[in-house]
N, CA, C and O atoms as a GROMACS GRO file, in nm:
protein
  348
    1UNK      N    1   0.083  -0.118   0.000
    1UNK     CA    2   0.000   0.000   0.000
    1UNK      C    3   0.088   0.124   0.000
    1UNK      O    4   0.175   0.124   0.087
    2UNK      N    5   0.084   0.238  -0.084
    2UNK     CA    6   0.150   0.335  -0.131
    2UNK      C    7   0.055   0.435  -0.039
    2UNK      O    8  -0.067   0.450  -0.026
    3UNK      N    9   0.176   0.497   0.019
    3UNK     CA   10   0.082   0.657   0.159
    3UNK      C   11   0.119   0.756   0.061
    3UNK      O   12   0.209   0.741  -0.021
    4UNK      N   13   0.019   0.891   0.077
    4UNK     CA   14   0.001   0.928  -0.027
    4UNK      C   15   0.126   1.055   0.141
    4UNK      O   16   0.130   1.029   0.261
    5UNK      N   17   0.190   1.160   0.073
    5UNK     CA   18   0.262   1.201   0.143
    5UNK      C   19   0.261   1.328   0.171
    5UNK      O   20   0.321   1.364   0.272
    6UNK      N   21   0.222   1.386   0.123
    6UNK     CA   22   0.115   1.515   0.157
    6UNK      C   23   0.065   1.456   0.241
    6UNK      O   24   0.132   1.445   0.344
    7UNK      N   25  -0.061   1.395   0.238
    7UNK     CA   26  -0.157   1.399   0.319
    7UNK      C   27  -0.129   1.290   0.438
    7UNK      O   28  -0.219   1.268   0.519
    8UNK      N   29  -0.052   1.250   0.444
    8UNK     CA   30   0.055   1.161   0.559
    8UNK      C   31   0.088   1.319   0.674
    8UNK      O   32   0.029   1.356   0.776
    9UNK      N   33   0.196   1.373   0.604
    9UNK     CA   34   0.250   1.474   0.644
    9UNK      C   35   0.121   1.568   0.742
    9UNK      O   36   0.145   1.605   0.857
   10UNK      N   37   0.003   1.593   0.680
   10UNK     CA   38  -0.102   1.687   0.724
   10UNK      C   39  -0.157   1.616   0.767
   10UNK      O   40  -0.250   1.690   0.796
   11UNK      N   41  -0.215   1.434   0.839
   11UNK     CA   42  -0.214   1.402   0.951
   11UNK      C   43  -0.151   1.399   1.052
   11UNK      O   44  -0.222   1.377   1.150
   12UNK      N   45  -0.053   1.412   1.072
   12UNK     CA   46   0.079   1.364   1.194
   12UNK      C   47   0.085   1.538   1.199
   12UNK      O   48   0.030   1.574   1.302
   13UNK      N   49   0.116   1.611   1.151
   13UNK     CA   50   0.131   1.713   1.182
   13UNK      C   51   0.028   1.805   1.245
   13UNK      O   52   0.075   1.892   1.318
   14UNK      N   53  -0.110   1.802   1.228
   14UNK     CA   54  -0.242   1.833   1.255
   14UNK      C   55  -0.263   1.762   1.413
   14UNK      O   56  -0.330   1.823   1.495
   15UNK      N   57  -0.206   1.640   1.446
   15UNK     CA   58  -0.240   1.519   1.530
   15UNK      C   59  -0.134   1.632   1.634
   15UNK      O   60  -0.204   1.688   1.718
   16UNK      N   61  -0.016   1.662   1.640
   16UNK     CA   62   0.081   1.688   1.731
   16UNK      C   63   0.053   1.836   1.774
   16UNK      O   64   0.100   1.888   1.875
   17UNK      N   65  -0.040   1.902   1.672
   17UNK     CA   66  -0.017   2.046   1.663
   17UNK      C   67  -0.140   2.070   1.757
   17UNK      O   68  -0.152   2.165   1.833
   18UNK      N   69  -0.249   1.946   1.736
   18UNK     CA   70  -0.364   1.932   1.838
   18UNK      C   71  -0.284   1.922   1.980
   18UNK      O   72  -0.268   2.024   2.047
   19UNK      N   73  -0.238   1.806   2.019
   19UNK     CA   74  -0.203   1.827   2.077
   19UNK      C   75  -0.124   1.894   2.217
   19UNK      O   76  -0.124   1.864   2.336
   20UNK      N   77  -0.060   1.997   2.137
   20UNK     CA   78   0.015   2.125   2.187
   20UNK      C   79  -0.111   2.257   2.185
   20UNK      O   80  -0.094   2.370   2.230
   21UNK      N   81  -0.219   2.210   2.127
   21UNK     CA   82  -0.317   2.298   2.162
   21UNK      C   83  -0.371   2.327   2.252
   21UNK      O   84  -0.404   2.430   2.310
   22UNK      N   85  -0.388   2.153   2.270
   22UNK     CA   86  -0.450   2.127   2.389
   22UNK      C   87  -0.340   2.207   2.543
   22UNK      O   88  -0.361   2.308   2.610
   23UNK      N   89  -0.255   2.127   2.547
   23UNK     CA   90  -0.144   2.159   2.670
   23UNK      C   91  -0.138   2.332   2.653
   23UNK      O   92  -0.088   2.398   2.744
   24UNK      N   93  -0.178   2.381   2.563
   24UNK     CA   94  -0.120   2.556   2.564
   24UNK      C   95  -0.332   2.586   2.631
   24UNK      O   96  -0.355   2.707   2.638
   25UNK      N   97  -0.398   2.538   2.653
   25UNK     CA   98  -0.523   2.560   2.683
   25UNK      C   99  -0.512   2.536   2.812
   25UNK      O  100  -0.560   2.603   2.903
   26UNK      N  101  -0.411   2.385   2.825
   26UNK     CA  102  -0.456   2.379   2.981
   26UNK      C  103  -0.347   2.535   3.038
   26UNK      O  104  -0.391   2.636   3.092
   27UNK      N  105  -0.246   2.513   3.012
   27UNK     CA  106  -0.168   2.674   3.087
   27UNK      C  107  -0.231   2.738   3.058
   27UNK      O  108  -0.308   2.694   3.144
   28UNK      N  109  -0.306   2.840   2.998
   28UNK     CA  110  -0.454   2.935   2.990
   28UNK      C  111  -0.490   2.922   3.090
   28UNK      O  112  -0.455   3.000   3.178
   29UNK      N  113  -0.587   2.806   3.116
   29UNK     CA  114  -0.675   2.760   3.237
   29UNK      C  115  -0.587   2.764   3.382
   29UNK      O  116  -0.630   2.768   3.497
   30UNK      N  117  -0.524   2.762   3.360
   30UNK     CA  118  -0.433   2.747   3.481
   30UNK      C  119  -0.398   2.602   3.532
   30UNK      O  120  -0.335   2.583   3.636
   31UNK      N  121  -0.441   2.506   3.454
   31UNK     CA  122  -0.370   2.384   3.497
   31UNK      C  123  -0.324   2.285   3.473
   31UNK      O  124  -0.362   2.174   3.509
   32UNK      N  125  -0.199   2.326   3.382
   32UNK     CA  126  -0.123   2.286   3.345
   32UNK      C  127  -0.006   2.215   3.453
   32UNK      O  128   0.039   2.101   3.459
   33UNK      N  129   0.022   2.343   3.539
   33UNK     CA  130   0.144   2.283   3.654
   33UNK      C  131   0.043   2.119   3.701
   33UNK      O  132   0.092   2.007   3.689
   34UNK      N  133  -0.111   2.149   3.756
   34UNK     CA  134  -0.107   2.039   3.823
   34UNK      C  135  -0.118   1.907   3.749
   34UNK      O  136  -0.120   1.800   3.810
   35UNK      N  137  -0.126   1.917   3.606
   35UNK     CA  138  -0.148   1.805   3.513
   35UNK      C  139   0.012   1.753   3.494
   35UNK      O  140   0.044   1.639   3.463
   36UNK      N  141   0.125   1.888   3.524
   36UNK     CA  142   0.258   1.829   3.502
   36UNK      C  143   0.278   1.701   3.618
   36UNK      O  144   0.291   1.578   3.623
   37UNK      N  145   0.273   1.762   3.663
   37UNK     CA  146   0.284   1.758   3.863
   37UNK      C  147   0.227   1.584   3.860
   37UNK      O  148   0.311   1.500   3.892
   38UNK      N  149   0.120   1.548   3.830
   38UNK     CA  150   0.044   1.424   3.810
   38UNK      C  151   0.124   1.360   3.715
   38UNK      O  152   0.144   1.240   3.734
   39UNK      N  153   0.182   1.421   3.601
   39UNK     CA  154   0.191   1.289   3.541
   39UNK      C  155   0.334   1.254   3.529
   39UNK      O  156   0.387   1.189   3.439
   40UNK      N  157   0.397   1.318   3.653
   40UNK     CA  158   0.559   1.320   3.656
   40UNK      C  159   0.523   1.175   3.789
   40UNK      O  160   0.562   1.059   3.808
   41UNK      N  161   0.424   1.276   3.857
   41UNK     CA  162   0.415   1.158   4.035
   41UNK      C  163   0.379   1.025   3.930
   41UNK      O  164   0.468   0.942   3.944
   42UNK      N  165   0.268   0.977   3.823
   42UNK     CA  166   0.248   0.881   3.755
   42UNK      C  167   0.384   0.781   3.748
   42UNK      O  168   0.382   0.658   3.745
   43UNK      N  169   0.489   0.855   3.746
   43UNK     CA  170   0.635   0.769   3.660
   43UNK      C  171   0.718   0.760   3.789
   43UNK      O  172   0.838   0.740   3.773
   44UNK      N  173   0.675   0.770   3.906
   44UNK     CA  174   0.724   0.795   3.991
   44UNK      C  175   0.892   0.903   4.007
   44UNK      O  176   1.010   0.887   4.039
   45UNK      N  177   0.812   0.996   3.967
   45UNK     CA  178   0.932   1.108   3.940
   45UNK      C  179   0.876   1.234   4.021
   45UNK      O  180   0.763   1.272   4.051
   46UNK      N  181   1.023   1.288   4.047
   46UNK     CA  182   0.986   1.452   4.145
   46UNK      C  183   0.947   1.552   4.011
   46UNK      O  184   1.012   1.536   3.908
   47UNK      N  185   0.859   1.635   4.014
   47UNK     CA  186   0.872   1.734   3.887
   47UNK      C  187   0.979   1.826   3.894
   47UNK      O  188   0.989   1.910   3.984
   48UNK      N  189   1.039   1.816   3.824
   48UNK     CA  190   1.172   1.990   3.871
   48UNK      C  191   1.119   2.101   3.761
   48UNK      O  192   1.199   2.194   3.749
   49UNK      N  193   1.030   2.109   3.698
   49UNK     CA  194   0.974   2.195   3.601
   49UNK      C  195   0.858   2.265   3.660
   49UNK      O  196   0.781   2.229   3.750
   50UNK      N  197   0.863   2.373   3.589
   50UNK     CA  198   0.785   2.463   3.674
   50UNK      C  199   0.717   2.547   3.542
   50UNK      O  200   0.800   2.576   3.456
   51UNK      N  201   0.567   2.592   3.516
   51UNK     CA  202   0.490   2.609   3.413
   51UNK      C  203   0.505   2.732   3.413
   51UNK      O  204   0.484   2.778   3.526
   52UNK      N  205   0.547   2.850   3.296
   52UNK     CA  206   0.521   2.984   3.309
   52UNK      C  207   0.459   3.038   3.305
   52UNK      O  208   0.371   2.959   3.339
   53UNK      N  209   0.407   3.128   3.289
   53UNK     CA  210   0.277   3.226   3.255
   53UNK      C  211   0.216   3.188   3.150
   53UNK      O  212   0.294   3.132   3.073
   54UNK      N  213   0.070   3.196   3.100
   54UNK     CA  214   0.049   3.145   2.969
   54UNK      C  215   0.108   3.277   2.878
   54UNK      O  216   0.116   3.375   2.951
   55UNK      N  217   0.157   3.309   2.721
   55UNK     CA  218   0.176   3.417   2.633
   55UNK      C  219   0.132   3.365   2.467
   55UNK      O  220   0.190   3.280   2.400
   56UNK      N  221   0.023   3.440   2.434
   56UNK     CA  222  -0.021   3.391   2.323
   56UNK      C  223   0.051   3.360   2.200
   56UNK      O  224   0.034   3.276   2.111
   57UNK      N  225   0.134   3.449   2.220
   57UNK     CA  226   0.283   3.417   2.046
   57UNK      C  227   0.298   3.305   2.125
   57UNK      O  228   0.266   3.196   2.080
   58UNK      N  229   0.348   3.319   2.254
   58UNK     CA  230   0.450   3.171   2.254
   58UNK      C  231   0.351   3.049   2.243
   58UNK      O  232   0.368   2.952   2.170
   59UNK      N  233   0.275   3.066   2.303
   59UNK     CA  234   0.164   2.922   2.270
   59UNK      C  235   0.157   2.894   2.112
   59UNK      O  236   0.200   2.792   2.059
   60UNK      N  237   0.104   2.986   2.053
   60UNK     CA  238   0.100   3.025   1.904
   60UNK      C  239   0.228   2.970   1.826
   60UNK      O  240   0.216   2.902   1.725
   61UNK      N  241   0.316   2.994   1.865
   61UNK     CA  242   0.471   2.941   1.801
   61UNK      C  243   0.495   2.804   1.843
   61UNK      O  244   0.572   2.748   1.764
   62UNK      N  245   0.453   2.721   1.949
   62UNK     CA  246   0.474   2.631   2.015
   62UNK      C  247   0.350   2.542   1.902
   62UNK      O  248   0.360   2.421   1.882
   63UNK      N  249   0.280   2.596   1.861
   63UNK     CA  250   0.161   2.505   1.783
   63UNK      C  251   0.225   2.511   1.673
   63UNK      O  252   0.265   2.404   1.628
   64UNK      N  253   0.253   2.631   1.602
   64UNK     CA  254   0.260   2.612   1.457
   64UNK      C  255   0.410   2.537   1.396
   64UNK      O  256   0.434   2.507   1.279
   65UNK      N  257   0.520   2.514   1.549
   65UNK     CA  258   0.669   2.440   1.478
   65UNK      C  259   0.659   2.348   1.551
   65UNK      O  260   0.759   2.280   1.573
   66UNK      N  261   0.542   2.319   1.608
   66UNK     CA  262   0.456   2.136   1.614
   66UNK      C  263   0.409   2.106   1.489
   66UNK      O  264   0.454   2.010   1.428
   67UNK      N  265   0.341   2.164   1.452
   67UNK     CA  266   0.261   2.122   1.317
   67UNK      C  267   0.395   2.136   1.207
   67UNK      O  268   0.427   2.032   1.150
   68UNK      N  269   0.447   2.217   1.187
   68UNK     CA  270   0.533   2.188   1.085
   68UNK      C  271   0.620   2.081   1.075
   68UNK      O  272   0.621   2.008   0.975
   69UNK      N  273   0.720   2.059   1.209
   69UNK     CA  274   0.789   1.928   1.269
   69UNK      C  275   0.704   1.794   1.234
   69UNK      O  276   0.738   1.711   1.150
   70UNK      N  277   0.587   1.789   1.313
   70UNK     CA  278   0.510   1.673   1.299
   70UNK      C  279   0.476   1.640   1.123
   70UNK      O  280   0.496   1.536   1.061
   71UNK      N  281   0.443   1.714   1.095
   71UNK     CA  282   0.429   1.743   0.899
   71UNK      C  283   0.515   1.693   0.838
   71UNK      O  284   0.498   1.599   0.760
   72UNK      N  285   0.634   1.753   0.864
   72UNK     CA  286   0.810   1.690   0.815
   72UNK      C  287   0.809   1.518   0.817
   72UNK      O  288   0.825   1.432   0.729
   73UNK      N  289   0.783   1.514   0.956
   73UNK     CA  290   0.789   1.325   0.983
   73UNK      C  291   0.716   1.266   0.941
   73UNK      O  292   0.735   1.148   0.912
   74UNK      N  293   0.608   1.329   0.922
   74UNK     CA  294   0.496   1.223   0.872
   74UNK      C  295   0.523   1.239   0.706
   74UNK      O  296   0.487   1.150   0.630
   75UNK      N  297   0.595   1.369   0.655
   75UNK     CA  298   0.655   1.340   0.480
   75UNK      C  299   0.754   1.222   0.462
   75UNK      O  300   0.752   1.131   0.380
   76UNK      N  301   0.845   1.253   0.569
   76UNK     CA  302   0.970   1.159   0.538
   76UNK      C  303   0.951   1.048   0.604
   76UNK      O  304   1.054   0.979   0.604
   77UNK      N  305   0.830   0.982   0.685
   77UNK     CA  306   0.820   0.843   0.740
   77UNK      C  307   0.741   0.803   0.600
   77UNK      O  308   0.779   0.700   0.544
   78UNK      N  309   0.629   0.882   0.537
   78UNK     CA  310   0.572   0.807   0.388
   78UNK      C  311   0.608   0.796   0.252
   78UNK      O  312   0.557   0.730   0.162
   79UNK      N  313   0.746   0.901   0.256
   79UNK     CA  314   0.831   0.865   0.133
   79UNK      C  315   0.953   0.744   0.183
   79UNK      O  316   0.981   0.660   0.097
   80UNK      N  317   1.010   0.737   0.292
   80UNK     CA  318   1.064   0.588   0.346
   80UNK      C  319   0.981   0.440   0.317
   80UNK      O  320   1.021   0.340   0.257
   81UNK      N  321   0.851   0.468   0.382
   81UNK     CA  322   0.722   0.368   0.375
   81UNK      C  323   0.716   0.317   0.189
   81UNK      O  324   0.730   0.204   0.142
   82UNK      N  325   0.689   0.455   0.116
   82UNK     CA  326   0.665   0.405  -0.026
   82UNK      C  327   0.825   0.320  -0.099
   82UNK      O  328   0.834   0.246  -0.198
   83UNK      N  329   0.913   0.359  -0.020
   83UNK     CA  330   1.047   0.317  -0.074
   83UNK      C  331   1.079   0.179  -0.028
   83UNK      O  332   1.150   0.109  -0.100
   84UNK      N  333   1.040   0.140   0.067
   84UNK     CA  334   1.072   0.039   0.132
   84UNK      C  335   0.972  -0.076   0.102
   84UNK      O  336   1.001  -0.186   0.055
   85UNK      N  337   0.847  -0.031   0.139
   85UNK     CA  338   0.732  -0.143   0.063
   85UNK      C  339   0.635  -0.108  -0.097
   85UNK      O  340   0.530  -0.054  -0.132
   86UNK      N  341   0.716  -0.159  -0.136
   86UNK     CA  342   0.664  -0.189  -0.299
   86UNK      C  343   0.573  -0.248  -0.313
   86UNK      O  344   0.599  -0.368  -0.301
   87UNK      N  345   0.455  -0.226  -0.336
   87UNK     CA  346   0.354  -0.322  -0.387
   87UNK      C  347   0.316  -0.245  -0.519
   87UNK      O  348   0.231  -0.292  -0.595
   0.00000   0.00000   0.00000
């Protein structure tokens, strides 16, 4: 099966950029520290990170070189994929 690679790229990248949407909503809301905080105690780990203020560029920049990054991998994992399995 041949991935079409564009549209590889604009799932995975859309998927990560959600993502980081989400986490830039919870710092908005204010709770982000305690969602860190939980899912560091989850791994049984101390958190040493500490959440900053929310700032809309930076959230904003934090989404859009997710989505581009995630985009990239998902081009070059479906031009690998089409190279590797021939059908």
């Amino acid at each position: 099966m041949k991935l079409k690679v564009h549209e590889t790229g604009m799932v995975l990248g859309v998927m990560v950029a959600l993502v980081h949407a989400v986490w830039t909503t919870m710092v908005w809301l204010g709770v982000g520290q305690g969602y860190l905080d939980w899912i560091f105690t989850l791994h049984s780990l101390d958190n040493p990170f500490i959440v900053l203020q929310f700032d809309l560029v930076r959230s904003l920049t934090l989404i859009v070189v997710t989505f581009v990054v995630g985009y990239l991998v998902g081009w070059v994992f479906a031009n690998i994929w089409n190279k590797v399995v021939k059908k």
